[in-house]
N, C-alpha and C positions, 0 to 999 in steps of 0.2 A: 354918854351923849355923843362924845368922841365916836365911839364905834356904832353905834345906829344910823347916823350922818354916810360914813363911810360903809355901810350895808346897802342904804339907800342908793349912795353913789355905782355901788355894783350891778344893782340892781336896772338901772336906768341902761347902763353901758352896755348889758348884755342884750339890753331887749330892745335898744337901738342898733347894735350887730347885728341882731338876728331879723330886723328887718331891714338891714341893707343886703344882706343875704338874701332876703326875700326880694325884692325889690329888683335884684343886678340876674337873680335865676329866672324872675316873671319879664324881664327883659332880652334875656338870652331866648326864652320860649317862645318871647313874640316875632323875636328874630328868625327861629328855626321855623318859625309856623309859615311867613312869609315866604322864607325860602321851598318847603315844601311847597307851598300850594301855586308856587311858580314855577316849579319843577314840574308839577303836575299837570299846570296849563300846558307847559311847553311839551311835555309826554301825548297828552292829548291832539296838539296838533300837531305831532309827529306820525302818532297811529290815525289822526286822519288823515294825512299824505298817504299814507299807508296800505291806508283800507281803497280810498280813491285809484289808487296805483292797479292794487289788486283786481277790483271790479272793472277798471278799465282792461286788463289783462284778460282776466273771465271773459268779457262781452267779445272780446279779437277772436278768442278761442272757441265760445257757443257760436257766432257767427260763418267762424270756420269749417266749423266740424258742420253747422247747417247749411252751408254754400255746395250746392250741387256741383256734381261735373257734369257731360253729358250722358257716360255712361251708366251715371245715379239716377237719372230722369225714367221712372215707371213710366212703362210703354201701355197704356192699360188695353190699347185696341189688341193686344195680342194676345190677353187673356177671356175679353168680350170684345164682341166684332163690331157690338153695339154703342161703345162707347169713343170717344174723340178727343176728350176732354183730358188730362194726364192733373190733376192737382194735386198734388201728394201733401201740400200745408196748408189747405183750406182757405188760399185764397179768394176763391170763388165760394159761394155758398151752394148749396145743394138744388137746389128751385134753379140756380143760373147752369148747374150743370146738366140739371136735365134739358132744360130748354136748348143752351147749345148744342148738345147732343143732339135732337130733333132739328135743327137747322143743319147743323153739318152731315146729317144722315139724308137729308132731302137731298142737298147737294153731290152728294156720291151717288145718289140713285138717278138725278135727272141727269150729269155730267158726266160721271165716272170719276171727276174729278175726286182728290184726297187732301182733304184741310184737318189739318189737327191743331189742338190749343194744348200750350202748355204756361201754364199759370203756377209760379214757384214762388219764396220768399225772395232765396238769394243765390244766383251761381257763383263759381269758383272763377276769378279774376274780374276784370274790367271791362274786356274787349266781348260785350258781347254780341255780336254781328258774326265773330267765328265760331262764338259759342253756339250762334244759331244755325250757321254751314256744316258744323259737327254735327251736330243733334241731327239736321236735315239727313244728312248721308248715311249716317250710323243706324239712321231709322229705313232709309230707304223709302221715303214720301213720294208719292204719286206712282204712276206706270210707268214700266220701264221702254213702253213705244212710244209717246210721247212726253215724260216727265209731268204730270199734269199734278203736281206736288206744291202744297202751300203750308208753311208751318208758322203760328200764330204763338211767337214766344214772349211772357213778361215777366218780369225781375221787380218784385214789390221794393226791394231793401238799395238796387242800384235807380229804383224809380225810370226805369226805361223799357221798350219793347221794339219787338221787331217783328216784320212779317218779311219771310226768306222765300222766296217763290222759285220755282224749278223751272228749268231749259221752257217747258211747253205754255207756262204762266206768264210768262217775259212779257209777253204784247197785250192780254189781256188786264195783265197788271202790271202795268210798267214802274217803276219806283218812283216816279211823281205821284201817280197814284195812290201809292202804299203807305207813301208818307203823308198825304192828305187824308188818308184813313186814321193814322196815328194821330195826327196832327186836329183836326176837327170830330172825330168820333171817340175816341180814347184818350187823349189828353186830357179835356174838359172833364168827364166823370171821374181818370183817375186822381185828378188834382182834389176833389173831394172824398178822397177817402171809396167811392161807387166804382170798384172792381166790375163790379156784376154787368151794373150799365155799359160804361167802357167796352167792353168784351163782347156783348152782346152787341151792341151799334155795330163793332168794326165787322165782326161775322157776317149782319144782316148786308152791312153796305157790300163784303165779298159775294155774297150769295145774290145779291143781286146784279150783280156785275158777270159772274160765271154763268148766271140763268137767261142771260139770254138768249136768243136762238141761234145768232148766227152763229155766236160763242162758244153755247153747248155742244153744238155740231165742231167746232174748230178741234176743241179738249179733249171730245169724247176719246176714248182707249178702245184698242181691240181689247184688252183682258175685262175680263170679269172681276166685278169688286172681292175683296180678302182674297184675292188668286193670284200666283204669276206666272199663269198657262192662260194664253191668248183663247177667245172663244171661237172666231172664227178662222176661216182664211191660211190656217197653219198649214206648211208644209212636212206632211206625213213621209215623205217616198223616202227620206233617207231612214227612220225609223222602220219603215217596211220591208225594206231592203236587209235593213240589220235584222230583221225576227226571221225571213227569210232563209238568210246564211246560216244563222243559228240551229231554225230547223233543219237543214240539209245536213249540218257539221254533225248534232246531236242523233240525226236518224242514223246517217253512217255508221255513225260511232255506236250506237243500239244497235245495227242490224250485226256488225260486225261481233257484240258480245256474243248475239243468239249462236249465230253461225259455229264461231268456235266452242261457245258451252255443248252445244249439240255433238258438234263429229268428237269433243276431247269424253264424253259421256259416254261414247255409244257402245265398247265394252262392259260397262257399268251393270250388277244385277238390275233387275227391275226398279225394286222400291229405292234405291241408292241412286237409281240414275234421275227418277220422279224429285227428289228431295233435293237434288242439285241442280234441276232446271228449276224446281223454285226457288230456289236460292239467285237465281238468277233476277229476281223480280225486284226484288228494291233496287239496284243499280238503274236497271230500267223506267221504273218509276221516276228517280230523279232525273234521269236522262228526256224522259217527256217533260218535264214542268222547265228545263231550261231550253228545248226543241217547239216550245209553246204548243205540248198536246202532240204533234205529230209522228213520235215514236210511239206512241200509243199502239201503233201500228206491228210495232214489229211484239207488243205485249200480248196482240191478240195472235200472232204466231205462235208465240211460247207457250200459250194455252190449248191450243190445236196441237201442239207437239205434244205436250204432257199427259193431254188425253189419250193420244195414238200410243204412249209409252205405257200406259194404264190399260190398255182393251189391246196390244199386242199380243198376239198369237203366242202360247207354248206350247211345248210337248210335258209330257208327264214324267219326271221324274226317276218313275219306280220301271214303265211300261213302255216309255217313249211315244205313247199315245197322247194325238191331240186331245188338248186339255179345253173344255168349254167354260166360260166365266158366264154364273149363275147371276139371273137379274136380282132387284133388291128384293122382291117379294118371295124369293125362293132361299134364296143364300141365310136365311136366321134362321134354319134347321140343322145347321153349320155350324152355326158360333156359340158358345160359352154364354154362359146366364150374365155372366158380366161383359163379354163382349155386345152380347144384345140389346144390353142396358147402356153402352157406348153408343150406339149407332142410334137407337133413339133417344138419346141427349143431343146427337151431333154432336161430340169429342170428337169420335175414331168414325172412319168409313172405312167397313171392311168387303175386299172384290176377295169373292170365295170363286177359288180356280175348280173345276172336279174334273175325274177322269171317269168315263163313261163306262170303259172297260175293265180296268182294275180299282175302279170308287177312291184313289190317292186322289183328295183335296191339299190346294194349298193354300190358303188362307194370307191374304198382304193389309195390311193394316196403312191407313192414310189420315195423319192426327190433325186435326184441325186447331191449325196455330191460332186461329181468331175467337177460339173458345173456349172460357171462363174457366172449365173445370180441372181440376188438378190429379195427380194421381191419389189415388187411396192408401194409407200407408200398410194399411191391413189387407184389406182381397187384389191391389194394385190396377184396381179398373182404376181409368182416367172419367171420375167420376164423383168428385167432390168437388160443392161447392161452398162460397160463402153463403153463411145464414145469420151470423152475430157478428157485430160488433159492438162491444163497451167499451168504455172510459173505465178502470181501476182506480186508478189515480190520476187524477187531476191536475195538469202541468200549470206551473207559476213561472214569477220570473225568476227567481233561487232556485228553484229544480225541476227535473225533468217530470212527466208523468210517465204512466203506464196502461195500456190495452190488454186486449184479448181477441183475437179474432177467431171464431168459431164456426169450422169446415167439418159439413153431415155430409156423408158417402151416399150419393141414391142407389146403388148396389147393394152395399150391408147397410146402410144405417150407420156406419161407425161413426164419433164424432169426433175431431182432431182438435185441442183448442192450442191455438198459437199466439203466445206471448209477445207483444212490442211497446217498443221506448217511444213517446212522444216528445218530440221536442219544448225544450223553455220557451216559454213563451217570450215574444222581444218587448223590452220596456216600452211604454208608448212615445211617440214622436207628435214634438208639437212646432210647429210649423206655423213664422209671424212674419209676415210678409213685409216685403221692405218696401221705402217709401212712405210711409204713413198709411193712414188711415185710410186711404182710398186710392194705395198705389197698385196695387193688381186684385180686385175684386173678382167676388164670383161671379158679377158680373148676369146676379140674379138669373142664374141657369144656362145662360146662351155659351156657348161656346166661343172658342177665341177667332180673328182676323190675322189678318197683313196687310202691312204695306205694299206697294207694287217691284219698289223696288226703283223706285226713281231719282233722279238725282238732279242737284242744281250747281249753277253756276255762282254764285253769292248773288241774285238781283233779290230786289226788292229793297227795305229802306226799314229807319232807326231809329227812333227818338225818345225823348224824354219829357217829364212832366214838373 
């Protein structure tokens, strides 16, 4: 009885330890679980300081790397003459670009005047009124005889604009004005989100202002629009005068080659002497294109000499008897089946000399540098031409290819084939315009402009929305 009692007793004691055990560990758990999940809030709003930091950091830096300077600003009138408009981040939609484009194209045509819009997200620093004297100068806006330059800059991300007007703009647009343009046409639309609007009003209100008559007449330019050579009224005589000198220095200088190639020749056999007053001729040549033509004069000398060198009187060789030079129709009873075959190619012209008295012919040969055919390497008439060319192999851009070029003698018929290397071909180039999307277009065919070349004073005026 004794020991059943005290089994029971054991019994009781172990299974009230072992759930104080239980009990003190489901306590400790709840404890750590706590601390966890506090740890975890607080990790949480660590890594969102974190992440906040980051993305603030990102945004400084995309903004950065998208903040124009002046000399990032796509010039597009330089690429098409037709356009005005410079938007390289889609500020303006495409319907506002054409349209302005047709307003500021009117205005260059009725005024001579040069207004360009440049509509950006964001430039590079704060100050932008320098930003826009840079831009102005860098681009060279308006003519450079009267400055007649107006440049239409806006900044979406500093939310301010400016229109910078040139030397010849000043009175027409004086900076009360410019700023009343910002101010009542551009503000109102951009403060709603209306680029397009904004931008178009202030144009319409300059183009109306430029289109006046008296005004047009004030602005107008001697140059010609996308030119910076005046149309009228120019003063030629110092340009005259220099082509002038030129000619004189250059004929000199050409008469003087003639002169001494002649008397340094004139012991020279016949055909030796002939070959070296031609050789005279490309000096001469370039001597007239920088004489503008007028040594021509001393080329058509060299050619009256050369003849006279060619139908010069000999004696005969063999008899000492004047020698008579046979015309063409007589002289091919003279020459070799392949000389014959020369002279009707036009390769070779041969003067057949003869002696009357003792029949010593001497035959001189005159090759014609200007034509195609080559010599034979079999019968050696100059009397092969090209008739084939293939592709062998096919060049890549890992290796070269290879040809054939195939030369038939019109004398024998022989045929020459000549092997060549073609070059690898060059890997393709792909070429992404900078600027965005519509920073130097093709500009739908038309060819590119300029500016005049003009320049400002900083006037005109600045504001924000």
């Amino acid at each position: 009885m004794i020991g059943k009692h005290s089994a029971d007793f054991n019994t009781k004691y172990h299974n009230s330890e072992t759930a104080g055990r239980r009990f003190a560990a489901k306590k400790r758990s709840d404890r750590l679980s706590a601390r966890q999940f506090f740890g975890f809030f607080v990790y949480l709003r660590r890594m969102k300081r974190i992440m906040l930091t980051l993305t603030a950091i990102t945004a400084v830096i995309i903004t950065a790397l998208a903040a124009y300077t002046p000399r990032d600003i796509p010039n597009v009138h330089l690429a098409d003459r037709t356009r005005y408009v410079s938007n390289p981040d889609g500020v303006l939609s495409p319907a506002a670009e054409t349209r302005l484009d047709s307003l500021l194209a009117g205005v260059w045509r009725s005024t001579s005047a040069e207004v360009t819009v440049v509509a950006v997200d964001s430039i590079e620093g704060d100050d932008i009124d320098s930003f826009a004297t840079e831009l102005f100068s860098l681009w060279g806006i308006g003519k450079k005889d009267n400055d007649n330059g107006l440049l239409i800059l806006i900044a979406r991300a500093q939310r301010r604009a400016v229109l910078r007007t040139g030397y010849g703009l000043e009175g027409p647009l004086p900076d009360a004005i410019c700023g009343r343009i910002i101010r009542n046409d551009m503000a109102p639309h951009f403060r709603n989100g209306d680029y397009d609007g904004g931008t178009i009003a202030a144009v319409a209100s300059v183009a109306d202002r430029l289109g006046a008559p008296d005004v047009a007449d004030e602005i107008r330019s001697r140059y010609p629009n996308d030119s910076r050579t005046p149309r009228h009224d120019e003063d030629y005589s110092g340009l005259i005068d220099w082509l002038a000198t030129m000619a004189a220095v250059m004929t000199a200088i050409a008469l003087a080659i003639y002169l001494w190639r002649s008397h340094s020749t004139r012991r020279m056999p016949t055909l030796q002497r002939y070959q070296s007053l031609k050789q005279t001729r490309v000096p001469l040549l370039c001597l007239s294109a920088l004489g503008v033509g007028v040594p021509l004069i001393v080329i058509w000398l060299l050619n009256r000499k050369m003849k006279r060198v060619r139908d010069h009187a000999r004696n005969c060789p063999n008899c000492g008897k004047p020698m008579e030079k046979l015309p063409e129709d007589k002289d091919n009873d003279y020459l070799t089946p392949a000389q014959d075959t020369e002279e009707r190619i036009n390769s070779v012209d041969y003067d057949v000399w003869l002696c009357r008295a003792c029949g010593e012919t001497d035959i001189i040969p005159y090759v014609n540098d200007r034509s195609a055919y080559t010599v034979c390497p079999r019968c050696n008439a100059r009397a092969c031409q090209l008739t084939a060319d293939r592709i062998v192999v096919q060049p890549t851009v890992a290796r070269e290819g290879q040809g054939v070029k195939v030369y038939t003698c019109r004398n024998c018929g022989f045929q020459n084939n000549r092997p060549y290397r073609i070059q690898r071909r060059q890997p393709p180039v792909v070429i992404i315009p900078p600027g965005g999307g519509s920073g130097f277009g093709s500009g739908g065919g038309f060819s590119g402009g300029s500016f005049g070349g003009g320049m400002t004073g900083g006037g005109g005026a600045s504001g924000g929305w």
